[in-house]
C-alpha positions in Angstrom: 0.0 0.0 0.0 1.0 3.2 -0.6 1.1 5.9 1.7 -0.2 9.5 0.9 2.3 12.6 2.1 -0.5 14.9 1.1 -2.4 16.0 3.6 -6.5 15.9 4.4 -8.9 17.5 2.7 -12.0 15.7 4.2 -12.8 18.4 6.8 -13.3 21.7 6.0 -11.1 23.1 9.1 -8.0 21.7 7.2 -8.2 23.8 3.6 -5.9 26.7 3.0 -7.2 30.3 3.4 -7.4 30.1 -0.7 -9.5 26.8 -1.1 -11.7 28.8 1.9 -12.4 32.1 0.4 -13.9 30.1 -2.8 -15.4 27.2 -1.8 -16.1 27.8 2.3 -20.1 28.5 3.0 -21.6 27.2 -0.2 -22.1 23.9 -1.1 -24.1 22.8 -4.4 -26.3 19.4 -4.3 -26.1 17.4 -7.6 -27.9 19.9 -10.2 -27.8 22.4 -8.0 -26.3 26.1 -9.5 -22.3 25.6 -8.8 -22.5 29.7 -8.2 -23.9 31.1 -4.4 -27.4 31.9 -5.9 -29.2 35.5 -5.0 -32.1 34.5 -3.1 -34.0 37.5 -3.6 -36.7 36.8 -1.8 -38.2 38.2 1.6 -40.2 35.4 2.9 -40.1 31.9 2.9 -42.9 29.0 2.3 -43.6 26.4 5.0 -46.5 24.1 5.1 -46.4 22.7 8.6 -47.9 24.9 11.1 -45.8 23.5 14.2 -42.9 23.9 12.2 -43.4 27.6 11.9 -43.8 28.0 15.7 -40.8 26.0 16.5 -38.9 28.4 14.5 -40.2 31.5 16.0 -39.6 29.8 19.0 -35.9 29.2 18.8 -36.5 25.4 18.8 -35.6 25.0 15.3 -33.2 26.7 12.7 -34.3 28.3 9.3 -35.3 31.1 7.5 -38.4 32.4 8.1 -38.1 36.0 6.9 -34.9 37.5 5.3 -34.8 39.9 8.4 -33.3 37.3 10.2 -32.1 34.6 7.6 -31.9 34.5 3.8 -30.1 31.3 2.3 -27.5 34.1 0.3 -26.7 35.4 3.8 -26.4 32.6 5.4 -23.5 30.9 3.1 -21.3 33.9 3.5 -21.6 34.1 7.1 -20.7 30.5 7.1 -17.6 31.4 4.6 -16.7 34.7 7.2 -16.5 31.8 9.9 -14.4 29.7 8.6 -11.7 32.0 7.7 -11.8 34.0 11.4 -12.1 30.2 12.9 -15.0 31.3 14.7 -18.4 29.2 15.6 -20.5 31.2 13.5 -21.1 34.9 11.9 -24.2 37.5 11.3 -24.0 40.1 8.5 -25.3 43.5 9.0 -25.8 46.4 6.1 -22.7 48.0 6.8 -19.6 48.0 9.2 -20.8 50.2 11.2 -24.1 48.4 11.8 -21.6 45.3 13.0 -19.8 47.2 15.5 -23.2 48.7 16.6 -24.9 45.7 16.7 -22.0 43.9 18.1 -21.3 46.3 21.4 -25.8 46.6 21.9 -26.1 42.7 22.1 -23.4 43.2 25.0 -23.9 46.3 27.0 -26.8 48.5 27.8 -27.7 51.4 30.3 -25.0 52.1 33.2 -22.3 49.7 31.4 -18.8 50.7 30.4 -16.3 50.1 28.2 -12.4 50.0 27.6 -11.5 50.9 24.1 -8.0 51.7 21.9 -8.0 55.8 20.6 -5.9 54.3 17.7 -9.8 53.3 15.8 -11.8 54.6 12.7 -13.7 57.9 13.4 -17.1 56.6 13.0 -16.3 54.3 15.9 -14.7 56.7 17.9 -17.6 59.0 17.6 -20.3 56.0 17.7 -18.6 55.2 21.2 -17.7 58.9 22.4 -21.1 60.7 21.5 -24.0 58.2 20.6 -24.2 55.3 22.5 -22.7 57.9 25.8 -26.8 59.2 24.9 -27.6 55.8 25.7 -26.3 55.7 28.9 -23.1 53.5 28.1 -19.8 55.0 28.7 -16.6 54.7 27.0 -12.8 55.6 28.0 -10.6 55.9 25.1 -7.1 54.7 25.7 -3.8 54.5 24.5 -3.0 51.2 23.2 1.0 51.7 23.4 0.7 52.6 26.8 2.0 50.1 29.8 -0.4 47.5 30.8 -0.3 48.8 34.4 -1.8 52.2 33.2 -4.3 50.3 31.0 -5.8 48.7 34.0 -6.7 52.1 35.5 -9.3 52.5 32.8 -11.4 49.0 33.9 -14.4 49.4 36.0 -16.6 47.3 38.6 -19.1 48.1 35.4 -16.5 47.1 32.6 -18.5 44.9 30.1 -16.0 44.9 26.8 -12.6 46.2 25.8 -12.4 46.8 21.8 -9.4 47.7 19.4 -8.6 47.2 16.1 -5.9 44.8 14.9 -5.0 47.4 12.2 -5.8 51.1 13.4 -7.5 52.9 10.8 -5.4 55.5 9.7 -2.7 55.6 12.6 -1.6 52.2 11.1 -0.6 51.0 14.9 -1.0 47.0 15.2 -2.7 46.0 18.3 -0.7 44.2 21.0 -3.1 41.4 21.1 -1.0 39.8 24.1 -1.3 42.8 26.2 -5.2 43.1 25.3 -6.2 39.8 25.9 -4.6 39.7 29.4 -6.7 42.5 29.9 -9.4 40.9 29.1 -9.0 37.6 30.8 -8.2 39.4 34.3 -11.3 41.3 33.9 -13.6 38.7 32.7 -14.6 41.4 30.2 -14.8 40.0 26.4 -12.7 41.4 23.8 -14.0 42.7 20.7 -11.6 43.5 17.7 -12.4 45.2 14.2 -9.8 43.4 11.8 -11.7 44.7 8.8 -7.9 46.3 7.6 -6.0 43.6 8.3 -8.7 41.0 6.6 -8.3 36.9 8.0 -5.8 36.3 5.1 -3.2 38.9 7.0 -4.7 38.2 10.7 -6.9 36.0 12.7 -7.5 37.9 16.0 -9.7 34.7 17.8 -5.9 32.9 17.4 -4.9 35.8 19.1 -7.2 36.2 21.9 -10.4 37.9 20.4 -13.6 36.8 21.4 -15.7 38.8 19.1 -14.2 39.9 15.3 -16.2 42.6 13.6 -15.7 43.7 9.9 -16.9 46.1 7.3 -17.6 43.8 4.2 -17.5 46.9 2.3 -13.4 46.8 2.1 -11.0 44.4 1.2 -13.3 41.8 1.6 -15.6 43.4 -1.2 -12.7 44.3 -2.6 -14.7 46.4 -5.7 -16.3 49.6 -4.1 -19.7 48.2 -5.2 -21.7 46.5 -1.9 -21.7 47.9 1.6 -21.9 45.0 4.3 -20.6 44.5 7.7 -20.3 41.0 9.7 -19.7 39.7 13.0 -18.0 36.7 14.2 -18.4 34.9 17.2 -14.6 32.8 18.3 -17.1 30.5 20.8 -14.5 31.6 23.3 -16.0 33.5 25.9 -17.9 32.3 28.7 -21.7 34.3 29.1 -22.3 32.6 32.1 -20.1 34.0 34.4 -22.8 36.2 36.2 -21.9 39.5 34.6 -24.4 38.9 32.0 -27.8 38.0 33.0 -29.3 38.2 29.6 -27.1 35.8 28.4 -29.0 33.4 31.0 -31.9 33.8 32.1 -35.5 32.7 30.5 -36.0 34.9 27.4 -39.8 35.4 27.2 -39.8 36.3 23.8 -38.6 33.0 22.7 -40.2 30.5 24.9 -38.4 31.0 27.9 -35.1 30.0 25.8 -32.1 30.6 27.5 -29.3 31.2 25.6 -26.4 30.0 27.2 -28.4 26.7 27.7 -29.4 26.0 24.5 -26.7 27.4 22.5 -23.7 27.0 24.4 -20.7 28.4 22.6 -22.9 30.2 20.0 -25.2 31.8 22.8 -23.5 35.6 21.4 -24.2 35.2 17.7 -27.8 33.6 18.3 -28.4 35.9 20.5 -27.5 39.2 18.3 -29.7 37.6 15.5 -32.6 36.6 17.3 -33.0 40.0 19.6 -30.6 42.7 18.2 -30.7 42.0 14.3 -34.5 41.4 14.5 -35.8 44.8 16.8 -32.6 47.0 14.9 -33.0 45.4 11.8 -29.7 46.5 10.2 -30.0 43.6 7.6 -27.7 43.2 4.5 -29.6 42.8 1.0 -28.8 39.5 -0.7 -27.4 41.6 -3.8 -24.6 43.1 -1.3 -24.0 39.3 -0.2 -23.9 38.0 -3.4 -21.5 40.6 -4.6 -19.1 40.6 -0.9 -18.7 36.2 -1.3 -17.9 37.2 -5.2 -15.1 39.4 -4.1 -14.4 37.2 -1.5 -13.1 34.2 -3.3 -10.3 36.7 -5.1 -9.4 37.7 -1.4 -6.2 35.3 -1.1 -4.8 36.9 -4.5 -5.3 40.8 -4.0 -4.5 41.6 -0.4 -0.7 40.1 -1.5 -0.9 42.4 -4.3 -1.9 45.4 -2.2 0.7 44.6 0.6 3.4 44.3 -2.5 2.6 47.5 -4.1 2.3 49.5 -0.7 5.5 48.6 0.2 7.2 49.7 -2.9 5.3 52.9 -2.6 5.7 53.2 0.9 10.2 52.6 0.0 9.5 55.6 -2.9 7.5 58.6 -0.4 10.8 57.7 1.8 13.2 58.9 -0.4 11.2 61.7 -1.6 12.5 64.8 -0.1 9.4 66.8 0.3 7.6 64.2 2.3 7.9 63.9 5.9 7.5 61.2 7.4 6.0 57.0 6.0 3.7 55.1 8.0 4.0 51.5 6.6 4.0 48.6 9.0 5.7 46.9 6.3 8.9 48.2 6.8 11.2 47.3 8.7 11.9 50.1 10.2 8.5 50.7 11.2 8.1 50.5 14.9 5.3 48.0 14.3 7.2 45.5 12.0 8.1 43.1 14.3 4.4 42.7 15.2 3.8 42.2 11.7 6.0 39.5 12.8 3.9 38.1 15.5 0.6 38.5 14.7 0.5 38.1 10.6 0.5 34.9 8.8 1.4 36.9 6.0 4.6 38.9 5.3 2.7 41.7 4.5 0.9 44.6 6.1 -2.0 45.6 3.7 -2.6 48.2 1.1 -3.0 51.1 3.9 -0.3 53.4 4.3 -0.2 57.2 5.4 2.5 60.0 5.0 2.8 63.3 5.8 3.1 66.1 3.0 5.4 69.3 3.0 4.1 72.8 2.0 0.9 72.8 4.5 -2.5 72.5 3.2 -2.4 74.1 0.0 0.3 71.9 -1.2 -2.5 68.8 0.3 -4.8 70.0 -2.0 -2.5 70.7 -4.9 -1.0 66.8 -4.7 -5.2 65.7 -4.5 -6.1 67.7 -7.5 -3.0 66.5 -9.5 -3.2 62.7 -9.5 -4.5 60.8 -12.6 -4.5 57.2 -11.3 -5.2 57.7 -7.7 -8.8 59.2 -7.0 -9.9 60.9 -4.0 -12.8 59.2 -2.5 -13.9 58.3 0.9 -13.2 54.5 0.7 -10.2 52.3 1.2 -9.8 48.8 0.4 -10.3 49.1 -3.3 -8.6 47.2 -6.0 -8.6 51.2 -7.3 -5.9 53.2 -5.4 -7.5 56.3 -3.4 -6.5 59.0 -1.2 -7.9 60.5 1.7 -7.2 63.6 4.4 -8.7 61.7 7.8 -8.6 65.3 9.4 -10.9 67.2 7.3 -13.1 64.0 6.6 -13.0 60.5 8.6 -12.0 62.2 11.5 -12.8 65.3 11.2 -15.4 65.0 14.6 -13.0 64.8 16.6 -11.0 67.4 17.7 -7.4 68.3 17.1 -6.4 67.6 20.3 -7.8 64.1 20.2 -6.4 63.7 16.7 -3.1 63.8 18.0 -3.4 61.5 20.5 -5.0 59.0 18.0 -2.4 59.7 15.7 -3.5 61.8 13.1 -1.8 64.9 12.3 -2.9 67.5 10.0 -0.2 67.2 7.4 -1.5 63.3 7.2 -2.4 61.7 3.8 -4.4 58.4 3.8 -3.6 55.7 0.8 -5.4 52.8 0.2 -2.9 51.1 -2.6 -4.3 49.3 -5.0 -3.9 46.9 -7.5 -2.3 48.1 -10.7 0.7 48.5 -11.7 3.0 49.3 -9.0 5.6 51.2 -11.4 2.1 53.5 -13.0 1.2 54.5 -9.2 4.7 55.6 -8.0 4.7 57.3 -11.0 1.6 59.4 -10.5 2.8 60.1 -6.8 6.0 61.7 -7.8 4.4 63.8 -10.5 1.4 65.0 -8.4 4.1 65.3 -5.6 6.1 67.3 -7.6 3.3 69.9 -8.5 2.5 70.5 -4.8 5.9 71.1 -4.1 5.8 73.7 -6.5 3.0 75.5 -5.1 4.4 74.6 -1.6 7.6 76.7 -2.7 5.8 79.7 -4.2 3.3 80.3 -1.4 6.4 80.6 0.8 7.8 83.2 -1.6 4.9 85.5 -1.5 4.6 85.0 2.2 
């Protein structure tokens, strides 16, 4: 007999991330379409009467109305999972309906949380203005700072600590190690928005995440053309530890179904669809499903390409003399490389990069108006390469003091870098580069 070096493919769990992002969620019968099908369809037919209640009951699992469950949905939430190695997944309509939906099924009136500064702006201002409205506080810290001085921040009331593996734009990665402690010696759970990094470059749950959040609408899109958030649940945090009764207890609404009981390590993510997804009703259209699993299976072949050309972008802006400063975790003499190191199973940092821009605002504006492959839009993760200023857009809510501290000065200059050429984009920075110099120069003369 003749033994077999290669190794199994019987069980899902053992694909690569490649054979995952095409084939993960979806699986065709015999004459079935081989293509994740739109189900475009709101409702769904049953002829069994008991059947219906036992759904609406939590008893049994289905679609009843595309609120809660759509057969599109559902295989690329199953497809999410499998690459973030996590029990199960819920999409939402956007990103920031995931993080929303994510903290609500968590915390409510009188709770608190711990969270990173180094975090998109619609976050930051979602945690520092809205849901403070609600009655749930937040306390922004800095996530290079000592783990002694993070603990300060925790409260008796404490109920998550969030970051982002990759902060969006300050570029910092997340010290998982020092987070997760954090977590574990509070018995909080630890939410992480990995939506930069994607699974292919990072798996947070590996690291210590119990709850990975992600706007759909980025890399994992990949094409600027469906907005779509998801959620995944690692199965890794325990609900019944008596700091969250809902968790537990009888759910009227659902035949006194408790949710830890029934669903064990899933009790999170069943419990975000069934009461948060349901009464919110932030639900993704099977079109933007359709299109997010499309881009999906081309995932594992573009986020190299993006980490490849931002690096050789990122090398050119530093030997460009009127640029001051390259924010590239790629390089190695970024001071996050060596987590690149640690936490990536890629050797690559993404398609993000920042830099700041001599000459002051007018010569901003002047390298914006002057590029001819880059565009400016309000986007990043594109196969496209686009630039952004985070201070008088993304960010612009927050003030310049907190900026700072988040790591966003004025002078910075957001790329997402895309997928062409690499040689056709450095050459459109160092032309538009050159014009805003120019004005840079002659504003300095008449002043």
């Amino acid at each position: 007999m003749v033994m077999s070096n290669l190794k199994s493919i019987d069980k899902e769990e053992n694909w690569g991330i490649g054979t995952k992002c095409i084939q993960s969620g979806y699986r065709p019968g015999i004459g079935e379409a081989r293509v994740l099908p739109i189900y475009q369809s709101t409702t769904y037919k049953y002829e069994d009467l008991d059947q219906v209640e036992r759904l609406f009951s939590l008893q049994e699992s289905g679609n009843k109305y595309s609120r809660t469950g759509n057969p599109t949905l559902n295989a690329l939430e199953a497809k999410v999972a499998a690459l973030e190695g996590g029990v199960g997944a819920l999409t939402t309509a956007s990103g920031q309906a995931a993080v929303f939906l994510a903290i609500s099924t968590i915390v409510q009136a009188g709770d608190h949380i711990v969270a990173s500064n180094a975090i998109y702006g619609g976050t930051y201002t979602l945690l520092d203005v809205r849901l403070r409205k609600l009655g749930i506080e937040t306390t922004f810290v800095d996530p290079e700072a000592p783990i002694e001085e993070l603990r300060k921040a925790f409260k008796p009331n404490t109920k998550i600590v969030y970051g982002e593996t990759l902060g969006n734009p300050a570029l910092g990665i997340l010290d998982f190690d020092k987070f997760s402690a954090l977590a574990k010696e509070f018995d909080v759970p630890f939410l992480v928005d990995n939506t930069l990094a994607t699974p292919f470059l990072s798996k947070p749950i590996k690291h210590g995440a119990d709850i990975v959040i992600h706007s759909g609408t980025k890399y994992m899109d990949g094409h600027a053309v469906a907005l779509g958030g998801i959620i995944v649940d690692g199965g890794t945090y325990n609900w019944a530890n008596g700091k969250f009764p809902d968790f537990v207890e009888p759910d009227e609404q659902y035949a006194n179904t408790s949710y830890t009981g029934k669903f064990g390590n899933k009790a999170f993510i069943t419990k975000a669809r069934a009461q948060y997804l349901r009464d919110y009703g932030p639900v993704l259209s099977p079109i933007n499903a359709f299109l997010i699993n499309l881009g999906l299976e081309s995932l594992h072949l573009r986020v190299p390409r993006h980490s490849d050309n931002a690096l050789k972008l990122a090398k050119f802006l530093q030997n460009n003399e009127a640029v001051n400063w390259v924010n590239y975790p790629g390089l190695e003499d970024n001071k996050n490389h060596e987590r690149v190191k640690k936490y990536f199973d890629y050797d690559g940092a993404s398609g993000v990069l920042t830099f700041g821009l001599k000459g002051g605002r007018q010569a901003i504006k002047t390298f914006f108006a002057s590029l001819k492959v880059a565009a400016l839009v309000v986007h990043v993760g594109d196969a496209r390469t686009s630039v952004l200023h985070p201070a008088t857009s993304t960010h612009s809510q927050m003030s310049p003091e907190d900026r700072l501290k988040a790591g966003i000065p004025e002078d910075m200059i957001r790329v997402s870098v895309g997928i062409e050429d690499a040689d056709d984009i450095i050459a459109d920075f160092e032309q538009a580069i050159a014009k805003a110099v120019n004005v840079g120069e002659t504003e300095q003369i008449a002043g």
